[in-house]
C-alpha positions in Angstrom: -32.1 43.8 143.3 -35.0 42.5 140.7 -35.7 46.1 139.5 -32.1 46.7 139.4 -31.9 43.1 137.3 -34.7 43.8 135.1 -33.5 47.1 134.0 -30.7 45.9 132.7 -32.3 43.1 131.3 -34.2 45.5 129.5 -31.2 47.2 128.3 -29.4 44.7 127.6 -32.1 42.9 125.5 -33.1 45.9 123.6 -29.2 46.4 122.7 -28.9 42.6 121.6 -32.1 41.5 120.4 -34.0 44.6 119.7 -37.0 44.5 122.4 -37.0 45.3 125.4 -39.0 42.4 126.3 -36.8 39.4 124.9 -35.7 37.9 128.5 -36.2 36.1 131.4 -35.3 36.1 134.8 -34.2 33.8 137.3 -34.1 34.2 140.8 -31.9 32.1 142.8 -32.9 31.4 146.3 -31.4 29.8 149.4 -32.1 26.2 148.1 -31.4 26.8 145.0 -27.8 28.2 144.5 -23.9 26.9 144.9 -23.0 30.9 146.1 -23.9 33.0 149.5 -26.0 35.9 148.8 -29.1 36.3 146.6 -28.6 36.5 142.8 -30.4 37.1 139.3 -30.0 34.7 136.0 -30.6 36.9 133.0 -31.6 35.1 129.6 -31.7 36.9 126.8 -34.6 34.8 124.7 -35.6 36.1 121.2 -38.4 34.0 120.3 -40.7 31.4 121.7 -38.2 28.8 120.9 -35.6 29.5 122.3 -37.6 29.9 126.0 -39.1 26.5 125.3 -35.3 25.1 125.7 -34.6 27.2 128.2 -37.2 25.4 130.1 -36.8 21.9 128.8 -32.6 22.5 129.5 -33.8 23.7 132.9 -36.0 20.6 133.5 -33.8 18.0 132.4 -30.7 19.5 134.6 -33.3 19.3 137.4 -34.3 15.7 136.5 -31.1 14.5 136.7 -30.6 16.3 140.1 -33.6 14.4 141.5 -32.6 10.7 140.0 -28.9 11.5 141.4 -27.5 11.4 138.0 -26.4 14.6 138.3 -24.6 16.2 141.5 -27.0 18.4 143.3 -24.3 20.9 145.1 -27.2 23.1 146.2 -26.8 24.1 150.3 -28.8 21.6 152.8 -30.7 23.3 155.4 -29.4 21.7 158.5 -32.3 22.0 161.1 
């Protein structure tokens, strides 16, 4: 599935951005997804600022998550 993903991430930021390079990938695991089954976030980036709010977008949704501000609807593992 990730070498499917980043294929088309490939693709898909050479078609948009023009380098093949310009993405990232998420992974979602277990903990760490609303959906069943695995699954693959691809962000088409372009520069170096535009991953830096990626990440700070990304930290502050998970921030919020951790003070409760924010609903966390990620699955519980109930063992």
């Amino acid at each position: 599935m990730v070498a499917l993903g980043m294929e088309h991430a490939q693709c898909l930021a050479q078609r948009k951005i023009g380098g093949r390079e310009a993405f990232g990938m998420i992974y979602s695991g277990y903990s760490a997804r609303r959906e069943k089954g695995w699954h693959i976030h691809i962000i088409l980036l372009g520069n170096r600022w535009r991953k830096a709010w990626l990440y700070f977008v990304l930290a502050g949704k998970n921030l919020l998550q951790a003070l409760s501000i924010r609903k966390d609807d990620a699955p519980r593992d109930q063992s």
